[in-house]
C-alpha positions in Angstrom: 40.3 98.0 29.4 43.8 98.1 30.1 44.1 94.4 31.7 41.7 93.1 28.7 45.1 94.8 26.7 47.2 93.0 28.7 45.2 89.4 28.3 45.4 90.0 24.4 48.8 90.7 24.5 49.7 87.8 26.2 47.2 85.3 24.5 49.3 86.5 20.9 52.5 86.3 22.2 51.7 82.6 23.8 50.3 81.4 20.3 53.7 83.0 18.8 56.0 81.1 21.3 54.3 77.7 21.0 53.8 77.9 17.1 56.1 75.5 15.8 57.0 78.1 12.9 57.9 80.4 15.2 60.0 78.1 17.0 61.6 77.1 13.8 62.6 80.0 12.7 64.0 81.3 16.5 65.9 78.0 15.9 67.5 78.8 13.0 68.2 82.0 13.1 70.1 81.7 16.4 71.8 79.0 14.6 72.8 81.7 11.6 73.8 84.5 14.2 74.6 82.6 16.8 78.0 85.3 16.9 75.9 88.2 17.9 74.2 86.5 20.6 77.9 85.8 22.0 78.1 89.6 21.3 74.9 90.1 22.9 74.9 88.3 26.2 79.4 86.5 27.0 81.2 89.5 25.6 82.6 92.3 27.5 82.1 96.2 26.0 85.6 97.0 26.7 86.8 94.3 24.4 85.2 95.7 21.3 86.1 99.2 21.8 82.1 100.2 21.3 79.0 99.8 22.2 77.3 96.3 21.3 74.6 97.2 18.7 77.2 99.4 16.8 78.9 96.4 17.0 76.7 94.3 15.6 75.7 96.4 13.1 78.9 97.2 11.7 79.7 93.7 11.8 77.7 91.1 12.1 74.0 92.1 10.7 73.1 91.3 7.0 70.0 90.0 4.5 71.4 87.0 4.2 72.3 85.6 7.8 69.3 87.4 9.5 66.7 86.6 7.2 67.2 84.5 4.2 69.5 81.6 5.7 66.6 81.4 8.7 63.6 81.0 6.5 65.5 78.5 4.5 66.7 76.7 7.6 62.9 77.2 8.7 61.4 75.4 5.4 64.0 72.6 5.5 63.5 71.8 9.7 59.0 71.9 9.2 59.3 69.4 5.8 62.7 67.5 6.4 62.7 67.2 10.2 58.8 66.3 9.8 59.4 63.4 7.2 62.3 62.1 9.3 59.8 62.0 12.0 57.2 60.3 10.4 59.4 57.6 9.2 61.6 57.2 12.5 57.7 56.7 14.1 56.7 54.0 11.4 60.3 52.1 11.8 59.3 52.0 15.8 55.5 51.0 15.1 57.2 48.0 12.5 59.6 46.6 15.0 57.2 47.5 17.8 54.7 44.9 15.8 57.6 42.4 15.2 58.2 42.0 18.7 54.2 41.9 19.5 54.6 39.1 17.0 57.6 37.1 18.2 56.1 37.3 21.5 52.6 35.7 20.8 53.6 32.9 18.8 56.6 32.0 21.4 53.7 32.4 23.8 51.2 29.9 21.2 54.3 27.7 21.4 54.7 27.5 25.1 53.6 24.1 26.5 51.0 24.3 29.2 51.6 22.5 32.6 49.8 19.7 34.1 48.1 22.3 36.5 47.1 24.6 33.9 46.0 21.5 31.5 43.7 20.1 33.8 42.2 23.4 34.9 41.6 24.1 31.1 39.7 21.3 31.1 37.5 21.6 34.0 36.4 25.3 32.3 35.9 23.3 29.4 33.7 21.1 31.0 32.0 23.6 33.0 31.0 26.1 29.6 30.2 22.9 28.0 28.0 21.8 31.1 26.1 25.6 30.9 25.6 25.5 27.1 23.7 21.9 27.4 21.7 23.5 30.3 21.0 27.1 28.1 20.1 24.3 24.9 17.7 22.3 27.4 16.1 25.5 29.1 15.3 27.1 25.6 14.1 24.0 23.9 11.8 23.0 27.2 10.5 27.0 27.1 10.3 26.1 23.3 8.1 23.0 23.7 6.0 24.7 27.0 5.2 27.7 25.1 3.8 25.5 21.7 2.2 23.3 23.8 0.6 26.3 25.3 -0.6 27.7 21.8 -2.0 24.7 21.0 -4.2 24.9 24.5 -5.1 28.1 23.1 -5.8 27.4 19.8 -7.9 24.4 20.8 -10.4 26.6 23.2 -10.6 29.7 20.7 -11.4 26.7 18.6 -14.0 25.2 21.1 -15.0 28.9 21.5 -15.6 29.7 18.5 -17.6 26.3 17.5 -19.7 26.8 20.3 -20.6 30.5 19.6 -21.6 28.8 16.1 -23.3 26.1 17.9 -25.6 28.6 19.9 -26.2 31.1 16.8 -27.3 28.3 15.0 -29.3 26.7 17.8 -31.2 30.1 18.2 -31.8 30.3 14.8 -33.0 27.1 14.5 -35.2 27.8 17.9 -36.5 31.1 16.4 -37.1 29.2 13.2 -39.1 26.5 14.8 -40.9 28.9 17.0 -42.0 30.8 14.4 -42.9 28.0 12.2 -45.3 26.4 15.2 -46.9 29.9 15.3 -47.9 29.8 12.0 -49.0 26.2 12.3 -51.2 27.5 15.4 -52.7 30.4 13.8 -54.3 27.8 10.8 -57.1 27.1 12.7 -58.3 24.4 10.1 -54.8 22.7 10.8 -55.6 22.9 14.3 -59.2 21.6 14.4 -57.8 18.2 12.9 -54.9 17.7 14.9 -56.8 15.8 18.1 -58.1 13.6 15.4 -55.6 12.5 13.4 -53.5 11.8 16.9 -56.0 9.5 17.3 -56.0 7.8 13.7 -52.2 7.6 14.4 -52.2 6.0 18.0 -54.7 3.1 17.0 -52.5 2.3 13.8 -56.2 3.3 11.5 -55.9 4.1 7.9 -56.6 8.1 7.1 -60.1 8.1 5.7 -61.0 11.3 3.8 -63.8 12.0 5.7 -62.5 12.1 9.2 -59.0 13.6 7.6 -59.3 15.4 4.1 -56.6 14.9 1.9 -55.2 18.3 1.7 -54.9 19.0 5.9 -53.2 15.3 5.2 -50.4 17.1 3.2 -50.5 19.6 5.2 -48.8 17.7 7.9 -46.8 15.8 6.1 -45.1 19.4 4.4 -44.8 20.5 7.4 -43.1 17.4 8.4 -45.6 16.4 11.5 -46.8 13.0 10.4 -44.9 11.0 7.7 -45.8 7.4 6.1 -46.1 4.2 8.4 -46.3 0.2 8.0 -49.5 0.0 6.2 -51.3 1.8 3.3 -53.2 5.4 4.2 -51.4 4.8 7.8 -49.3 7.8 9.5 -46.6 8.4 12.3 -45.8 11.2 14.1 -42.3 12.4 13.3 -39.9 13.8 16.3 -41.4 17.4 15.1 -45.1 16.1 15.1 -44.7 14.8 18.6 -43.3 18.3 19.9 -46.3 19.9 18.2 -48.8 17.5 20.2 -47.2 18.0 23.6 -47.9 22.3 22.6 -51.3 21.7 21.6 -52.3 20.0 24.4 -50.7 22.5 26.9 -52.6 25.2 25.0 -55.5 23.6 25.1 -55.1 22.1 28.6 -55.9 18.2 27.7 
């Protein structure tokens, strides 16, 4: 308790001292009654035939030199002293920036030597040397890396037509599939189909006998047989020819 006392004390009396009020006024009021510290602390007792606080306060104490003249003093020293601070410090920053000034254009004047000219001029050469190189390397990474997208572009475009090319080759294989299934199923399609291979190998004209008319148009809607050189005379078409090579694996001839 008593040393947390002690610290408190001593923290108060250390923000006292170093406050520049406080200082201020010690300042001036020793300056005001600077007679009774030479009372106080160079004169002898003996010499003023009392003690030194009767002394003093016979004497030397009043309102106006121990407390009026000091707080004026006080005011004038803080605001005055401050200003004249203040300016002294900007008249110090202003030549301060002069001779900052003086000294780098005397410097900007100062000719270079014949060592220093020619080493100028090989880091010159050397930057310049590096920034063609840095120009090079980025236009070369440039040119590699759109060459590269168009590599890319060109197989997601080989890709993609490809994927487009199957799809469509599966449709058109299930189409076709299912399209010879239904030819196979008409079994009066079917029955006729040996003979009018026949008709069509020996170049003979369809009679409607042999071939009746409608299983004749049949085939030819169904794009199997179309018109050849000759009246009532038929080829096979590329689809036909497919058909024929199924039938007679189905029917083993």
């Amino acid at each position: 308790m008593i040393d947390e006392f002690k610290k408190s004390i001593s923290s108060i009396l250390y923000e006292r001292t170093t406050s520049p009020l406080f200082g201020a006024f010690l300042f001036s009021w020793i300056v005001w009654n600077w007679k009774i510290v030479l009372v106080l602390f160079f004169t002898n007792t003996k010499e003023l035939k009392t003690t030194k606080f009767e002394y003093i306060d016979s004497n030397l104490l009043n309102i106006y030199d121990g407390l009026i003249y000091p707080i004026i003093s006080t005011i004038l020293i803080l605001t005055v002293y401050s200003w004249l601070a203040e300016q002294a410090y900007r008249l110090w920053l202003y030549f301060d920036k002069r001779k900052s000034d003086h000294k780098n254009s005397i410097e900007k004047q100062k000719l270079l030597t014949l060592e220093q000219s020619m080493k100028l001029r090989v880091e010159l050469a050397n930057k310049e040397e590096s920034f063609e190189k840095l120009i090079k390397d980025k236009d070369d990474l440039i040119t590699a890396l759109k060459n590269e997208n168009s590599e890319l572009t060109t197989r997601l475009n080989d890709i993609s037509n490809n994927r487009k090319q199957i799809e469509l080759t599966n449709n058109n294989s299930s189409k076709d599939k299912k399209e010879m299934d239904e030819f196979f199923s008409n079994e009066n399609a079917v029955n006729h189909f040996e003979e009018i291979a026949n008709y069509i190998q020996h170049n003979w004209q369809f009679e409607n006998k042999a071939i009746p008319d409608r299983i004749a148009s049949y085939y030819i809607a169904h794009d199997l047989i179309k018109k050849g050189s000759g009246s009532g005379r038929y080829d096979f078409t590329e689809k036909g020819k497919n058909y024929l090579k199924e039938y007679f694996k189905i029917y083993n001839k």
